[in-house]
Steps between C-alpha positions, in 0.01 A plus 500: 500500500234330299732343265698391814234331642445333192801381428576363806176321504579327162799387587461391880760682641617331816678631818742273733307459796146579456297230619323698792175411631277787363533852670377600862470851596404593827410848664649496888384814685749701678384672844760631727519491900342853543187322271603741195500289172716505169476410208438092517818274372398294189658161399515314170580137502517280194501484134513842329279511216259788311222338701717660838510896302117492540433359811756795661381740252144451648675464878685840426202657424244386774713488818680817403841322532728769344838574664476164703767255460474151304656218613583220245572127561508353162707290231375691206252459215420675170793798463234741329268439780796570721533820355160607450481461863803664548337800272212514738696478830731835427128657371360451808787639675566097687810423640602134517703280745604113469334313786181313590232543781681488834371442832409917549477753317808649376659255583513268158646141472825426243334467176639458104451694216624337168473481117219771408444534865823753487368676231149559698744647836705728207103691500508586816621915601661370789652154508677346827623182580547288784847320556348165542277573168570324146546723172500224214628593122529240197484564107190367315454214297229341239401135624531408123662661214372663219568750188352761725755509774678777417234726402342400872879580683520804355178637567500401865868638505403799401145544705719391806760743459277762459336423810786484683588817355182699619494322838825664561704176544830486326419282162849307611237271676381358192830415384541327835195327422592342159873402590355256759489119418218345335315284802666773729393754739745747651452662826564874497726631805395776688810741381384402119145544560593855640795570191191418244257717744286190474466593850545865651359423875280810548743761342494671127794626355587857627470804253719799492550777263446903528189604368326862464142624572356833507840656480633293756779260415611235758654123607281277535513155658212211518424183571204284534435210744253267654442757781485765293669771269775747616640817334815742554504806388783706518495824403712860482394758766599883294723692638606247789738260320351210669206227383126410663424189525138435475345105591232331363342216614202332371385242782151487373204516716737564784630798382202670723662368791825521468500874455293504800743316730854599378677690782856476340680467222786356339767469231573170401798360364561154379393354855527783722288757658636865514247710680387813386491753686285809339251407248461753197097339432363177782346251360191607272298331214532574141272316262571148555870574679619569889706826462774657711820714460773611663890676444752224528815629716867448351562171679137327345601676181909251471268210614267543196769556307667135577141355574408108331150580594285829551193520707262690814367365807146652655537385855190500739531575871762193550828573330510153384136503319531628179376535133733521216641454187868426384596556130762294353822725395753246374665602197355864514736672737675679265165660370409575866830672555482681180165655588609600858794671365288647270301638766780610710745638310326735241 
């Protein structure tokens, strides 16, 4: 990184559309009607420079901002600063959102996030976008030419690519990035921004594969999201040729209360609620996890099998209040139907 930073020092890199005032961050605290408060909403305005990775590095630290979201309104700056800050976002465990501060809390106005600006929202875990908000790509470009050009391109190719690549956005986006016009800026659409996971909205990729421990082999499905992190577990009950399915739900602090309140439970599949009727464990805590299980009848079992999305509802003392958790299936159905049969049949 050193020899990045010097090299694009020497040679006065320049990015289409960076002349933003200098950078604004502000801290908005966030207090809800029953007078609980969250984590506060920060806001970065401006010019993105190295000067901006200290001055949140220091904000980080002293108003204990991790796992709060960032929202950016910029038109870029210094691409290494962009990532540096980037770097520090997905350390702190930030999530970041395009917008600027609104007239309430949570409630954010339009904002624009272009040049290195995109590179700073690639940081964040969680990334979401408004419809009326601006994602801005271009290529770089020296203001003069030199012999050292190439060497610079390359370099910054590479570091960008790489940071792209450990960010968990497709590198496609920096070939997006170079194939636009010199003097240009090209406006990502929502459905690209989503193809290139620039943006994911909340929700992680689901992961599902069978897996062994302590002599134990089972399917296991999970995905993480904003609200939290939800697991399937499905596995053989000896002797019965049928499958348990076991839930797991990690809701953070209100894991404590949502064991507490459940009354019912459910299946769920893709958007529907299939009650259950006998419960094999209610609703307990292990380590950092809500767990329940229960014996899926014949009927649940054909809608797994044929199921786009997994999940379990924890419903309180209204049918329609509920905790939960749906894990994204597409594309794994034939594993899911080769472990039930599995199960089943032997």
């Amino acid at each position: 990184m050193q020899l990045l930073r010097h090299l694009l020092t020497s040679a006065t890199l320049a990015l289409i559309a960076t002349a933003a005032s200098a950078n604004d961050i502000q801290v908005v605290p966030v207090t809800h009607t029953d007078g609980s408060s969250s984590q506060p909403e920060v806001y970065l305005a401006g010019e993105i420079t190295e000067e901006t990775v200290t001055q949140l590095s220091v904000l980080i630290r002293e108003r204990k901002l991790q796992s709060s979201i960032l929202y950016l309104d910029s038109a870029g700056g210094d691409p290494q600063a962009g990532m540096d800050l980037g770097d520090l976002l997905r350390r702190s465990n930030i999530n970041t959102a395009v917008g600027k501060v609104g007239r309430a809390p949570g409630r954010p106005a339009a904002g624009k996030c272009q040049s290195a600006c995109v590179l700073t929202y690639a940081g964040g875990k969680f990334r979401f976008i408004d419809p009326a908000a601006q994602l801005g790509i271009h290529r770089f470009y020296r203001r003069t030419a030199t012999a050292t050009d190439l060497d610079v391109a390359q370099v910054l190719s590479a570091a960008i690519t790489a940071y792209l690549i450990r960010m968990d956005i497709d590198p496609a986006l920096f070939q997006r990035m170079v194939k636009v016009g010199r003097g240009q800026m090209e406006l990502l659409s929502a459905r690209d921004a989503l193809a290139l996971n620039l943006v994911n909205n909340g929700l992680l990729p689901a992961r599902w594969g069978i897996e062994g421990k302590s002599g134990s082999v089972y399917l296991r499905g999970e995905q993480e999201t904003w609200n939290g992190t939800g697991k399937i577990i499905m596995t053989c009950v000896p002797n019965q040729k049928t499958i348990k399915i076991s839930a797991l739900y990690d809701a953070g602090a209100q894991n404590a209360s949502i064991a507490k309140s459940t009354v019912t439970y459910s299946l769920r599949v893709n958007q529907r609620f299939i009650p259950i009727g006998q419960m094999l464990a209610k609703a307990s805590i292990s380590g950092s996890y809500l767990l329940a299980s229960f014996i899926p009848t014949d009927p649940m079992m054909w809608e797994i099998n044929a199921a786009d999305k997994i999940g379990f509802g924890f419903h309180a003392g209204q049918a329609e209040t509920f905790y939960g958790f749906l894990v994204d299936a597409t594309g794994e159905q034939d594993l899911i139907r080769s472990w039930v049969k599995h199960c089943t049949e032997r």
